[in-house]
C-alpha positions in Angstrom: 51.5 0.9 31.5 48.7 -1.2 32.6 48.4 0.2 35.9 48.2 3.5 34.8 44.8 4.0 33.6 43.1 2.0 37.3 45.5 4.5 38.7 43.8 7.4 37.6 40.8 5.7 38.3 40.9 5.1 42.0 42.3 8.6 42.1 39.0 10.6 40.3 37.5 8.4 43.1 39.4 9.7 45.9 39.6 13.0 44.6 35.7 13.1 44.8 36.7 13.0 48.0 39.6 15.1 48.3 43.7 14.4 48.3 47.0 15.1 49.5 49.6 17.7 49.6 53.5 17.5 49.3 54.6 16.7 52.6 51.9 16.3 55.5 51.8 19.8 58.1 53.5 19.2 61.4 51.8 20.7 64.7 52.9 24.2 65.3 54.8 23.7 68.5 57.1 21.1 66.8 60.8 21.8 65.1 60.8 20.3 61.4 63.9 19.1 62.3 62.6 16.6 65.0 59.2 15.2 62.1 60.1 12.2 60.0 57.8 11.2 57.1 59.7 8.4 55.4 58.7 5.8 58.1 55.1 5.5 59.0 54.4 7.1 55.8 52.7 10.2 57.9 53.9 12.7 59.8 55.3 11.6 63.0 57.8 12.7 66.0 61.3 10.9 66.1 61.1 10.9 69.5 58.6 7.9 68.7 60.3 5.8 66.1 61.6 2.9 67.8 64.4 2.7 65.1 67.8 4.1 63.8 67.5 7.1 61.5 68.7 10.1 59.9 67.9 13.1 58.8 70.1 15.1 57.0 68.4 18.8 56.9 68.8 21.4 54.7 71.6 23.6 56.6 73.7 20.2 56.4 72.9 19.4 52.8 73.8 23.1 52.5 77.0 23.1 54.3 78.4 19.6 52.2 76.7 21.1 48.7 79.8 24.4 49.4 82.2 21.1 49.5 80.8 18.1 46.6 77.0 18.4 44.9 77.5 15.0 44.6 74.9 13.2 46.6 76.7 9.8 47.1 79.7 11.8 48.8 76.8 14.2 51.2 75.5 10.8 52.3 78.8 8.6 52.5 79.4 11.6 54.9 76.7 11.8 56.8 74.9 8.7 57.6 76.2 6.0 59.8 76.2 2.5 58.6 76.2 4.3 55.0 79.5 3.3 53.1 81.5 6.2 51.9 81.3 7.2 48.2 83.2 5.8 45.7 84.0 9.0 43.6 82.6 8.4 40.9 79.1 8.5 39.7 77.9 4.9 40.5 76.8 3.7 44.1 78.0 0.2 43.6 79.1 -0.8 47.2 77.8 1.6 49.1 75.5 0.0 50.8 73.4 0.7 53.7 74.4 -1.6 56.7 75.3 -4.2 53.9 72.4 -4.2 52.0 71.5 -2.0 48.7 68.4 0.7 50.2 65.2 1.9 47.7 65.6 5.6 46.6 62.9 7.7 46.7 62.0 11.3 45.5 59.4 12.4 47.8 58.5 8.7 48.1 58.7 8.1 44.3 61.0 5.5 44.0 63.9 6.1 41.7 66.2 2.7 41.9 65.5 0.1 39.5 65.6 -3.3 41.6 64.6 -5.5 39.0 67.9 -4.7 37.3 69.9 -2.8 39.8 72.5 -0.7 38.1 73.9 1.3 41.1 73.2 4.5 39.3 70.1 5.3 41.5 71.7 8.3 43.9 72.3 10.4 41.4 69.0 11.2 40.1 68.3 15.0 41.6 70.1 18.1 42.5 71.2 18.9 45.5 69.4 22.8 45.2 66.1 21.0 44.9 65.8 19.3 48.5 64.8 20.6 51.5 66.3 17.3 53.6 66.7 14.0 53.6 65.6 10.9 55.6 67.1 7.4 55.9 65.3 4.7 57.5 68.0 2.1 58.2 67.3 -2.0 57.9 64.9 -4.1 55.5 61.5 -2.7 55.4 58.8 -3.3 53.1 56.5 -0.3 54.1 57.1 1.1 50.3 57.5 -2.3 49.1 59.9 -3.8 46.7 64.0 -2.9 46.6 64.8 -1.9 50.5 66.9 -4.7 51.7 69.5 -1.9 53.3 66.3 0.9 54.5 65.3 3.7 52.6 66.6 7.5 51.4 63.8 9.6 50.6 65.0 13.2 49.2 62.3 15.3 50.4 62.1 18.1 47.8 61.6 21.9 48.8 58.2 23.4 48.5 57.0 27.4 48.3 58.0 28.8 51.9 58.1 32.7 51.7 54.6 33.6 51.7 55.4 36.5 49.5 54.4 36.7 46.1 58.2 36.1 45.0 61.2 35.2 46.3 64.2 33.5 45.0 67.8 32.6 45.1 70.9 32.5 42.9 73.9 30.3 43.4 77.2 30.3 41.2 80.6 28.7 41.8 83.3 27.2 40.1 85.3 24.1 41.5 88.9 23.5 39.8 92.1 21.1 41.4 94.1 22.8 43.6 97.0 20.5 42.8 96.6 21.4 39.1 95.2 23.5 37.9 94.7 22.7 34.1 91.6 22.1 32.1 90.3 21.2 35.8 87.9 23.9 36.3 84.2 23.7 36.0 81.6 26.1 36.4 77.9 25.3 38.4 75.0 27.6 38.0 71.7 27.0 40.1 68.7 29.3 40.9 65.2 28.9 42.5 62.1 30.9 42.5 59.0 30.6 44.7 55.9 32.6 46.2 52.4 32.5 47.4 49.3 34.1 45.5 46.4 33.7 47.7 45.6 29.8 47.8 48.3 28.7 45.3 52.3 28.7 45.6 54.9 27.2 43.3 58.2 26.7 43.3 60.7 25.9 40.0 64.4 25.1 40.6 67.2 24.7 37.6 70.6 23.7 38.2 73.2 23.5 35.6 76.7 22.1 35.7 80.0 21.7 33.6 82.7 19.8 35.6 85.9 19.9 34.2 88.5 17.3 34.6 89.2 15.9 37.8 92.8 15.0 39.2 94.5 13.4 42.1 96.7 13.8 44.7 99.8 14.2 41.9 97.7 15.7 39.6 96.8 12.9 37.1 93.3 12.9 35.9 91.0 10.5 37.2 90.0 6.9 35.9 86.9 7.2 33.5 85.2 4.1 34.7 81.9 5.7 35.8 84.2 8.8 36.3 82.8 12.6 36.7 85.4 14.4 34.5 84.3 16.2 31.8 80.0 15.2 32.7 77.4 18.2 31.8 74.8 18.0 34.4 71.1 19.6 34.5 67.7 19.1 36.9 64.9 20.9 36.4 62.6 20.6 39.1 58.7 22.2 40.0 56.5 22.2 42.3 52.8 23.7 41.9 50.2 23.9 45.1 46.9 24.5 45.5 45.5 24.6 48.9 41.5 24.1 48.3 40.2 24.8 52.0 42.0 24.4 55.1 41.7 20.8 55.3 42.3 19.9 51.8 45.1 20.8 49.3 46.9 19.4 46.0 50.1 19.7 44.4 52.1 18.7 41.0 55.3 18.4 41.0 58.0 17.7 37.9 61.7 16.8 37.8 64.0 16.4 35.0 67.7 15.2 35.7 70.2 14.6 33.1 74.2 14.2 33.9 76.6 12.5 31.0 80.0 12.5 30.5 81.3 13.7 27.1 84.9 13.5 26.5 87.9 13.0 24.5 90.0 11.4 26.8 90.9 7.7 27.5 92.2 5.1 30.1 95.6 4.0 31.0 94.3 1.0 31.9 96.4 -0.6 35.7 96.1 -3.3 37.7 95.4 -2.9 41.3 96.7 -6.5 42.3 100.7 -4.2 41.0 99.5 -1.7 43.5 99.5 0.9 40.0 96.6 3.2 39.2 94.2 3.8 35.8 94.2 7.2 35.3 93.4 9.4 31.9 95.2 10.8 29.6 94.2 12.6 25.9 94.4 10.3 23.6 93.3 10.2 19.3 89.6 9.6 18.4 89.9 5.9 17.9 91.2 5.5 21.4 88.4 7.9 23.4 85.5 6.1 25.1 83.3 4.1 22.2 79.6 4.8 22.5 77.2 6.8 23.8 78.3 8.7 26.7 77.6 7.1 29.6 75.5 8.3 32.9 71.7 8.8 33.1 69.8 10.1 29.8 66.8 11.5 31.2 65.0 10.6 34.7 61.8 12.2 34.6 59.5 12.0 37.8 55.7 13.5 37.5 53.4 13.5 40.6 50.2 14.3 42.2 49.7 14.6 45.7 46.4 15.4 47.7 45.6 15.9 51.2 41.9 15.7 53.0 43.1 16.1 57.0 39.8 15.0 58.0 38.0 12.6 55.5 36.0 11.4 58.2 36.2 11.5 61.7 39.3 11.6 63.2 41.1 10.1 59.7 43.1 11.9 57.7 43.6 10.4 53.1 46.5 10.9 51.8 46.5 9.9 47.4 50.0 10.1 45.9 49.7 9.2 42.3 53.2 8.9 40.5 54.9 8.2 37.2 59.0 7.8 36.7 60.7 6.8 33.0 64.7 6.5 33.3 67.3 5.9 31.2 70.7 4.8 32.3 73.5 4.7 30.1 76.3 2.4 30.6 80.2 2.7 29.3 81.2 0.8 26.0 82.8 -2.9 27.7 84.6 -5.5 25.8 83.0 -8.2 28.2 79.7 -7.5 25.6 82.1 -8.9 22.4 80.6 -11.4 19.9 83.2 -12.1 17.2 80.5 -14.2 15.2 78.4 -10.8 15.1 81.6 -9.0 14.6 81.5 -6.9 17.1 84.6 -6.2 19.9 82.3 -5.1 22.7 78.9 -3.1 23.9 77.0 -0.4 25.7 74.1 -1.4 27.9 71.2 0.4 28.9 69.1 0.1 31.8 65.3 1.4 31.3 62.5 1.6 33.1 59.2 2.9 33.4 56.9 3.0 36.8 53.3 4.2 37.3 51.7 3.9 41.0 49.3 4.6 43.5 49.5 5.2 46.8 46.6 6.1 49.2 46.8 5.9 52.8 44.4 6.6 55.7 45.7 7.7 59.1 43.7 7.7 61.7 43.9 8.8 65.3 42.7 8.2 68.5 42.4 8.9 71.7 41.9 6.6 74.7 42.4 7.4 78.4 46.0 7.7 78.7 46.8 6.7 75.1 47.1 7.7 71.9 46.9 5.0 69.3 47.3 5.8 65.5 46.3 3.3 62.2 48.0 3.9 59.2 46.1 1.5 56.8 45.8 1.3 52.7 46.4 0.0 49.6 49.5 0.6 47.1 49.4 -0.4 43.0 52.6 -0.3 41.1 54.0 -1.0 37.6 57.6 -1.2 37.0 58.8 -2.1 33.3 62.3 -2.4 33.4 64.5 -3.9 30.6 68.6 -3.8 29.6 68.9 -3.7 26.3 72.2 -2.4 24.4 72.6 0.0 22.3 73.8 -2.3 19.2 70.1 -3.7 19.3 71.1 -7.0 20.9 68.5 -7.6 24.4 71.3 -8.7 27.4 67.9 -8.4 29.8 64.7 -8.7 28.5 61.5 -6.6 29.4 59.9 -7.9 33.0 56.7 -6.5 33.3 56.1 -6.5 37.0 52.3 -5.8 38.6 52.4 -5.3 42.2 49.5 -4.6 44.5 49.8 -4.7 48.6 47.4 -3.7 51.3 49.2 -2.8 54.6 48.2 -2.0 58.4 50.4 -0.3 60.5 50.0 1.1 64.1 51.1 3.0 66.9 49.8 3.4 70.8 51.3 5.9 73.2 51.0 5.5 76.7 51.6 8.1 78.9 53.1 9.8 76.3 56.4 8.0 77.2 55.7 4.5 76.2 55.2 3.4 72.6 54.8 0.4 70.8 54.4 0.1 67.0 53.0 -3.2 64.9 52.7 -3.5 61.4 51.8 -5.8 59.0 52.1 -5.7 54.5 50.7 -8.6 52.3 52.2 -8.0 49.0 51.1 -10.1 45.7 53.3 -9.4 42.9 52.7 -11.2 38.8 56.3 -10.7 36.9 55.6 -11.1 33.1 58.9 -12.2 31.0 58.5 -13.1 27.2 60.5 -15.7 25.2 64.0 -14.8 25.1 67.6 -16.1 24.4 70.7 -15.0 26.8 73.4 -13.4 25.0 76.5 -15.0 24.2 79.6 -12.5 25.1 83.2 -13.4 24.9 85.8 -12.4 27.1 88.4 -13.7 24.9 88.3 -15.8 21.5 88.3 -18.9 23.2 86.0 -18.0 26.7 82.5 -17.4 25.5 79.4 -18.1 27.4 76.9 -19.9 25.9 73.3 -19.0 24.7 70.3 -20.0 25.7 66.4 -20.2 25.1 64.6 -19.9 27.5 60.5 -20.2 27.8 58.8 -17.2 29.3 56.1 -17.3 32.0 54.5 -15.5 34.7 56.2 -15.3 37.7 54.0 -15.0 41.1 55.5 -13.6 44.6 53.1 -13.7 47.7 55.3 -12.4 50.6 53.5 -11.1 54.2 55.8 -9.1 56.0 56.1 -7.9 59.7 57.1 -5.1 62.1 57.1 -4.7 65.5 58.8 -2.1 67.7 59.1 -0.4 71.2 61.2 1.9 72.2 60.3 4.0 76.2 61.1 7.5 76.6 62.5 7.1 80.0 63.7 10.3 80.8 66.1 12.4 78.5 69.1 10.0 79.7 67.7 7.1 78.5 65.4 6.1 75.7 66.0 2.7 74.3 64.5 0.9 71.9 63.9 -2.7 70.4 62.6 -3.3 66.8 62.1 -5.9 64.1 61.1 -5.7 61.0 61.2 -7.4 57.6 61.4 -6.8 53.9 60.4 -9.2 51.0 63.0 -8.6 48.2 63.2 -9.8 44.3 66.1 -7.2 43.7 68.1 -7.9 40.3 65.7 -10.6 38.6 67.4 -9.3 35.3 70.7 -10.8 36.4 69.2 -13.8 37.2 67.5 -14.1 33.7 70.7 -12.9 31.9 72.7 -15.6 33.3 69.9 -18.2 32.7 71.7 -21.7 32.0 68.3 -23.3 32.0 65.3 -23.1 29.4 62.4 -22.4 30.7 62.5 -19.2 33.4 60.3 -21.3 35.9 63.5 -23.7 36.5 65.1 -20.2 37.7 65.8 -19.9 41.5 63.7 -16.8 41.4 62.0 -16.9 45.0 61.8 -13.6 46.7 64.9 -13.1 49.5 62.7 -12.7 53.4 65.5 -10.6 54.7 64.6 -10.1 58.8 66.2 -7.4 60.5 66.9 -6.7 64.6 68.3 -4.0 66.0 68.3 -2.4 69.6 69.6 1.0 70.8 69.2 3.9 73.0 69.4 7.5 72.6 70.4 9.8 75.4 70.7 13.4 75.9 72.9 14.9 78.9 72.8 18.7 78.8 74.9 19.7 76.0 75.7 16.6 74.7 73.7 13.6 73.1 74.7 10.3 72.5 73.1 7.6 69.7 73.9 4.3 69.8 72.2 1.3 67.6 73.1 -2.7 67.2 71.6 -4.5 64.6 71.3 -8.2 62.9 70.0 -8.9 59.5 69.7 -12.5 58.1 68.0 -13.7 54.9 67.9 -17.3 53.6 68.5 -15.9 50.1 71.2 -13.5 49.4 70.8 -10.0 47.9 73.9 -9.8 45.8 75.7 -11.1 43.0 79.2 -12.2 42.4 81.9 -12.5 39.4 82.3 -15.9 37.3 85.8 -15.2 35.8 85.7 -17.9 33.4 82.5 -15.7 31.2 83.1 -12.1 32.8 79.5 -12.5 33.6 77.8 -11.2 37.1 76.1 -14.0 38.8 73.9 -14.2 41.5 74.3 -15.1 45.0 72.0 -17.2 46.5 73.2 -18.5 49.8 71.7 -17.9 53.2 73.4 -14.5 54.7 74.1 -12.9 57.8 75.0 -9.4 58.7 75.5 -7.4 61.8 77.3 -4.4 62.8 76.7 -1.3 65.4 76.8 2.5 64.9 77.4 5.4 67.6 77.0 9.1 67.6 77.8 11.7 69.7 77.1 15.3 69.2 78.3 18.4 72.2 77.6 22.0 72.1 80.5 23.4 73.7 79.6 27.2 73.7 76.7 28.2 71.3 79.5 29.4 68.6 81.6 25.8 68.7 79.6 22.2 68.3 81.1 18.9 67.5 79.8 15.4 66.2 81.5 12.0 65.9 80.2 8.9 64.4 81.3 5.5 64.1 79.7 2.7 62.4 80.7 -1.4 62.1 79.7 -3.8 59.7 80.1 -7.0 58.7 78.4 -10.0 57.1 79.2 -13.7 55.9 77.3 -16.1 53.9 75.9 -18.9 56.4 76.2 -21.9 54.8 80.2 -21.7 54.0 81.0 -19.7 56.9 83.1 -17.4 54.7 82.7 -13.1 54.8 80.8 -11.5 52.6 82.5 -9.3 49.9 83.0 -5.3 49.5 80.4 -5.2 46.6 77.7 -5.6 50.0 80.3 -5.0 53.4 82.3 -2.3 53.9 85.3 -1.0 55.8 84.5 0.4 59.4 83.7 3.9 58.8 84.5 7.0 61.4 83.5 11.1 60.7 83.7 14.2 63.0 82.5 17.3 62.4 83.2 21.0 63.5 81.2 23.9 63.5 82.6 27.2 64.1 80.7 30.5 64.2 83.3 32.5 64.4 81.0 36.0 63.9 77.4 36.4 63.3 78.7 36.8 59.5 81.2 34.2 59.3 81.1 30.1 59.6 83.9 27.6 59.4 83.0 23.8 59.3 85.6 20.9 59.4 84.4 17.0 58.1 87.0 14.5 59.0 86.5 10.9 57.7 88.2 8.1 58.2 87.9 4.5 56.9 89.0 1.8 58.3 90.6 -1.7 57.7 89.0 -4.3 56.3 91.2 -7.6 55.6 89.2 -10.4 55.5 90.9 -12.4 52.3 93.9 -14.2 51.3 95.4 -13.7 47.4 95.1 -17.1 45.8 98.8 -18.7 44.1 99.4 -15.8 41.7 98.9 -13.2 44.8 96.1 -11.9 43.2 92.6 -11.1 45.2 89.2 -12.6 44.1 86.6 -9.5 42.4 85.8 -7.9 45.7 87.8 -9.0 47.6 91.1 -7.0 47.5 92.5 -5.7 51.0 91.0 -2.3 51.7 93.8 0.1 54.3 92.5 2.7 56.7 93.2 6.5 55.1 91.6 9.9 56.9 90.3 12.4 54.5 89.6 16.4 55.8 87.1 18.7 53.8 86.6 21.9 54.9 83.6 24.6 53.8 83.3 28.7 54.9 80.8 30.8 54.5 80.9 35.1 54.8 77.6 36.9 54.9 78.6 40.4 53.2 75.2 41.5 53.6 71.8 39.8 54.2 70.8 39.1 50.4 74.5 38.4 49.5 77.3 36.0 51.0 80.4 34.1 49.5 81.1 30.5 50.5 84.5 28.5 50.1 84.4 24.4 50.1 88.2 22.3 49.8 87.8 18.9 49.8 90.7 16.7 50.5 92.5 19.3 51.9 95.4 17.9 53.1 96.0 16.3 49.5 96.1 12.9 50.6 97.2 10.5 47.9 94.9 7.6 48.8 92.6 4.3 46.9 89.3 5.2 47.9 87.9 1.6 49.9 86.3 0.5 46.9 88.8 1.0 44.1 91.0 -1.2 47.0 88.7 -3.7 47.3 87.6 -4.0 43.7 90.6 -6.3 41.8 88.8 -6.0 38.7 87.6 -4.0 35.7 89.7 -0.3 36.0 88.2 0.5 39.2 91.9 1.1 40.9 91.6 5.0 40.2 92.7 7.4 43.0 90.6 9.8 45.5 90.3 13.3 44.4 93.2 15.6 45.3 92.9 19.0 47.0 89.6 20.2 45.2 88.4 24.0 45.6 85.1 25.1 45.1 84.1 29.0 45.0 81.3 30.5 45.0 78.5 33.7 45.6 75.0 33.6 46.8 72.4 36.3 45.8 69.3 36.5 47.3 66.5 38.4 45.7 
């Protein structure tokens, strides 16, 4: 990677210098809880982000692990203006306030937005983060691929201080409605300490997950499905603190999840209102191929930390490297009778090296505090969709991004505070010669193939921020924002789908998408309320739609607008018994024809609540209700059938339940039962979705039980 080798060398430079550690220190007299990273790139108080967020911490993350590892469901559940999962390993549709968000790894990012295959949620365990942060609307503070915001899974780093300390976690989670073949078994463990300047940390999970049934106790749809997957991560984390101001860390992760099965699809049609569910069937009829989910991600790291470089400015380097491989299920939609060949398997790769290094410095004026966060960020993605028959569906882009970016912050009175920013981005896109594939649906509906002349493609996008938000009192803290992101999300479907011959006759321009939102937060005693309005518009869309006559994704160019509002509320009502409720509204049509927006980008209105219980000092009981909406925007065309997304999607209320017994202080048992009423339900997308085996049901009463040793 071309990048790689200047990356290492403007990090020997800075290095010279000194570098920066895995997550910046927050000052001693602040709660962890209350410090967001994500957003200004530093460490800074949320009670000075003039935005929407959420951070998910570890007791949360801990609490919906006893339930679902599964990190689409922990966020569906726990971030507003999130969409709720689809159960099933992909994240296609759940979008973040209508948009598709960048995932990160402790700012690594782990989507692949060149050729998005909504696969990038599931690319770490659970037992290897310490919390997550969202940062809601387009932003391009991390640059390409964050139409919706960002999730950044902040790993866990060395805390004991002793020389060793460590954790081990095993549970089993099997269908409570039957029991058969159902049950799974999850193993995860962590070590860490401290010996004099260095600490480490190593985290391995393991998992086997049997098959997974419904509500009547059918097994669940394979399309992207999680029956029968082995899952592993293998995650460390190795620190070195030089001096007091100056420390360095390496850290590694290693995730793998496939599914490998002998089952196969009884393939229904949602438009009948009949499910696709699994059944064993004879080798010729299992899933063809290689099985499908990610092959590998790996993610490598070094991060350095001078606090005080010079002056009042603190460097932070991060220097990264990712390689993933995701593996897609065997389609028919990939045939080419000339070739002889009845279908295909796709695979996504791609390979990013990058540099990040960021000066933060602060000062102090009479009555003000004014920070600048300034630097410059290099990056080269390689991503490509080959399949696995040797054909090339998307061939290699060779992107080469570099951005310089200013961002600041001043504090008045400590109650005021306005925040400006500003990121010039200049990205070169190298594409080769290629030809598009020609794939048959049917004998007689084939697309047609094309040459098309290569070239270098050139993006020059400046983007803005500006936001204030006044800390009032503890009533009343509102806040206005806007802020933009500069998109070229899913280039590989646009070159796939070519119909032109040479690529610079492409309508590749980068999508400007502008977001507004306004809110307040408010805290009255023992309650506190969130509440946050937003409006996103872009002049190029962000998504992509079905043609039926070539079973070939398209994309969707049209202006769009979305908008939508989300509320919390949160009350203490004795220090043993808290509640929180959320509800969160979205919605979005394309501009030019005045007609919504489908479910693959807008989702059903979403409400949860939550209940805490500490019903001893040694025993906890937490409820999650969540409910989901209506969302009935379209009419069935003459057949009564519904266009790809847009099939009717009916409210249904789903309760989970986790507990947790602490039998002594190194060793406590924990009980999660999701669904567990056993409602038979459609999850919203497999509603919405009127294509392609995605009517499979939700989960039925699932149990999960498990131990905790400490050591």
């Amino acid at each position: 990677m071309r990048l790689l080798s200047t990356s290492l060398s403007l990090l020997s430079l800075c290095i010279s210098a000194s570098l920066y550690a895995s997550e910046t220190k927050a000052p001693q007299d602040q709660s962890l809880e209350r410090i967001i990273v994500t957003g200004s790139r530093v460490a800074e108080n949320m009670d000075e982000v003039p935005a929407s967020i959420t951070i998910i911490t570890q007791q949360a993350l801990q609490e919906q692990l006893k339930i679902n590892p599964e990190l689409q469901s922990i966020l569906g559940a726990l971030v507003p203006g999130m969409a709720v999962d689809t159960g099933s390993s992909s994240n296609s549709s759940q979008t973040l306030r209508g948009r598709n968000p960048l995932v990160m790894i402790d700012g690594v990012p782990q989507s692949t937005p060149l050729r998005n295959g909504a696969l990038d949620i599931r690319t770490i365990d659970p037992s290897a983060i310490a919390r997550i942060e969202v940062i809601k609307g387009a932003t391009s503070i991390y640059g390409n691929g964050a139409a919706g915001g960002i999730i950044n899974f902040i790993t866990k780093k060395s805390q004991s201080g002793a020389p060793a300390n460590g954790e081990i976690n095993v549970s089993s989670r099997f269908s409570a409605v039957k029991l058969a073949e159902s049950a799974g078994a999850r193993f995860s463990g962590a070590l860490d300490g401290s010996l004099d300047k260095f600490n480490y940390l190593f985290v391995a999970s393991y998992e086997e997950n049997g098959v997974q049934r419904d509500a009547e106790g059918d097994i669940l749809g394979l399309q992207y499905g999680l029956s029968d997957s082995v899952t592993e991560n293998y995650f460390t984390k190795l620190g070195y603190d030089i001096d007091t101001d100056k420390s360095l860390s390496v850290s590694y992760n290693f995730y793998r999840s496939q599914q490998k099965t002998d089952l196969g699809d009884v393939v229904n049609d949602i438009n009948t209102g009949t499910k696709t569910y699994a059944i064993h069937v004879p080798k010729a009829l299992q899933k063809q191929g290689k099985p499908q989910g990610p092959d590998g991600n790996e993610n490598i790291s070094i991060k350095y930390i001078d606090n005080a470089i010079f002056g009042d400015t603190q460097l932070t380097v991060d220097l990264y490297a990712q390689k993933i491989e995701n593996v897609f299920f065997y389609s028919p939609r990939l045939a080419n009778p000339d070739l002889g060949l009845d279908g295909g398997q796709s695979i996504i790769r791609s390979e990013k090296s990058g540099l990040r290094s960021t000066f933060n410095t602060q000062l102090t004026f009479s009555n003000t505090e004014a920070t600048f966060i300034y630097g410059v960020d290099l990056l080269n993605d390689t991503t490509s969709q080959p399949l696995v028959d040797g054909r090339v569906w998307v061939p290699e882009m060779d992107m080469q991004s570099a951005a310089g970016f200013l961002q600041t912050k001043w504090v008045f009175n400590n109650d005021f505070i306005v925040k400006a920013g500003v990121r010039n981005e200049r990205i070169d896109l190298d594409v080769n010669d290629y030809s598009t594939l020609k794939l048959c649906t049917s004998a007689t509906q084939c697309s047609t193939a094309v040459d098309v002349k290569g070239d270098t493609l050139e993006y020059r996008a400046t983007t803005y921020n500006l936001g204030i938000k006044y800390n009032w009192s503890e009533t009343f803290s509102p806040f206005v924002s806007m802020s933009q992101g500069a998109d070229i999300s899913d280039l590989g479907l646009l070159l796939r789908a070519a119909t032109v011959t040479d690529i610079a006759d492409i309508q590749t321009e980068a999508a400007i998408i502008d977001n507004y939102e306004m809110g307040f937060t408010s805290q009255f005693k023992s309650t506190r309320v969130e509440f946050a309005a937003f409006r996103s518009l872009s002049e190029l869309g962000t998504s992509n739609k079905l043609n039926p006559q070539t079973g070939v994704y398209e994309p969707l160019r049209a202006p769009q607008r979305i908008w939508g509002y989300e509320a919390v509320i949160s009350h203490d009502f004795s220090r043993a018994l808290q509640m929180t409720a959320s509800y969160s509204f979205v919605e979005g049509k394309q501009t030019s024809t005045d007609t919504y927006l489908g479910s693959r980008q807008i989702n059903a209105p979403k409400g949860t609540v939550n209940v805490k219980w500490r019903a001893t000092d040694s025993f906890t009981v937490n409820v999650d209700g969540i409910y989901v909406g209506d969302r009935k925007r379209f009419e069935p065309d003459a057949s009564g059938k519904y266009g790809a997304d847009q099939g009717p999607v009916d409210s249904y209320f789903v309760v989970n339940l986790n507990s947790n017994y602490q039998f002594t202080p190194k060793f406590s048992g924990y009980l999660g039962i999701q669904n567990l009423l056993n409602l038979d339900y459609y999850p919203s997308r497999s509603q919405s979705y009127a294509y392609g085996s995605y009517n499979v049901k939700g989960l039925g009463t699932t149990v999960n039980l498990g131990v905790q040793f400490k050591l």
